[in-house]
N, C-alpha and C positions, 0 to 999 in steps of 0.2 A: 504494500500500500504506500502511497506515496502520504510522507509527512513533511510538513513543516514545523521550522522550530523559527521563533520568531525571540529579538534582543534589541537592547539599545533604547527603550523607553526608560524617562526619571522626570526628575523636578528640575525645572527651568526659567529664569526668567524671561519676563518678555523682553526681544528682540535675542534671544540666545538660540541656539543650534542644538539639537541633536540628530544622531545618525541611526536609524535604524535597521535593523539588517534580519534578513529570512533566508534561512536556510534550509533547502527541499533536499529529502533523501529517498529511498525506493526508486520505482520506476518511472522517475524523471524523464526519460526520453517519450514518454508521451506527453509532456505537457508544454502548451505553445504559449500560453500567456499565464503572467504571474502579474497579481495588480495589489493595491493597498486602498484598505475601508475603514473609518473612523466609525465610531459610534457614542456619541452624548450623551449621559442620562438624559432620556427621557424623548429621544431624540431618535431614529431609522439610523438606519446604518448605510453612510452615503460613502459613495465613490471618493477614490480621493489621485490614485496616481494608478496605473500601466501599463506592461511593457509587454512585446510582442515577445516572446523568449529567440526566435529564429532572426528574426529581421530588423531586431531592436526598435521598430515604429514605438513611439511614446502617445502616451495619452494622459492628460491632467484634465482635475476641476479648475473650473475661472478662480476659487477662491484659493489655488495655491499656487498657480502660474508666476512665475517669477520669483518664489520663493524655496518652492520643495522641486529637486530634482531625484528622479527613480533611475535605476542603473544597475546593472548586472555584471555578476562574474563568471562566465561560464565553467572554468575550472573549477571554481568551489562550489556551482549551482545554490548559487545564494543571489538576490534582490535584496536591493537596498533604495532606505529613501533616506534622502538628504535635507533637512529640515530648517531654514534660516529665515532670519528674520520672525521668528514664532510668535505668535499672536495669544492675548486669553482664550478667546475663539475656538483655538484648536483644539483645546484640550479634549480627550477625547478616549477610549479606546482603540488604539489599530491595529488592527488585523492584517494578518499577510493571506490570499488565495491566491490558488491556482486550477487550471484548466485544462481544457483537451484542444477546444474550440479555437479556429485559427485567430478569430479578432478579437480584441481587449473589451469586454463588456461593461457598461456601467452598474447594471443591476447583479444587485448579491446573492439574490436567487440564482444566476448561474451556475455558480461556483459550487464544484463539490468540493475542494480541497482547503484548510484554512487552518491557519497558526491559532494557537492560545491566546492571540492577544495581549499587547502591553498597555500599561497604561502612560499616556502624554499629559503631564498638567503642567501649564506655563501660568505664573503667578505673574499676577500685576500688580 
């Protein structure tokens, strides 16, 4: 079964940086897209950044364009999001999934594969 292990969420303040990082093991060579989903108290669980695994196409929310970059390492088959400039906004739980399906989805209902979740809190 393919898992993911997901790291790199803490306490931050606002405009600070963290990096967070997902690392998929099992049967990795079926899966074409890995992306990243916040979830708020109280709040769905929205899109936030993904990657094509094959052909690296990106795909971001409007609300972290400019700020979070997503990127890969093939030899460690690990996803990474890069987090700057961090808002209170974001705090959030995030989740690392992944897929089968060639293009990057925004809805989480796709996804059958999905990390434990860290938690992101950026204090203001």
């Amino acid at each position: 079964q393919v898992q993911l292990v997901e790291s790199g969420g803490g306490l931050v303040q606002a405009g600070g940086s963290l990096r967070l990082s997902c690392a998929a093991s099992g049967p990795t060579f079926n899966i074409n897209v890995m992306g990243w989903f916040r979830q708020a108290p109280g709040k769905e669980r929205e899109f936030v950044a993904g990657i094509n695994w094959k052909d690296s196409i990106l795909h971001y929310d409007d609300s972290v364009k400019g700020r979070f970059t997503i990127s890969r390492d093939n030899a460690k088959n690990t996803v990474y999001l890069q987090m700057n400039s961090l808002k209170f906004e974001d705090t959030a739980v995030y989740f690392c999934a992944a897929d089968r399906f060639a293009d990057v989805r925004r809805d989480w209902n796709h996804y059958d594969y999905w990390g434990q979740g860290t938690q992101v809190t950026v204090s203001s």
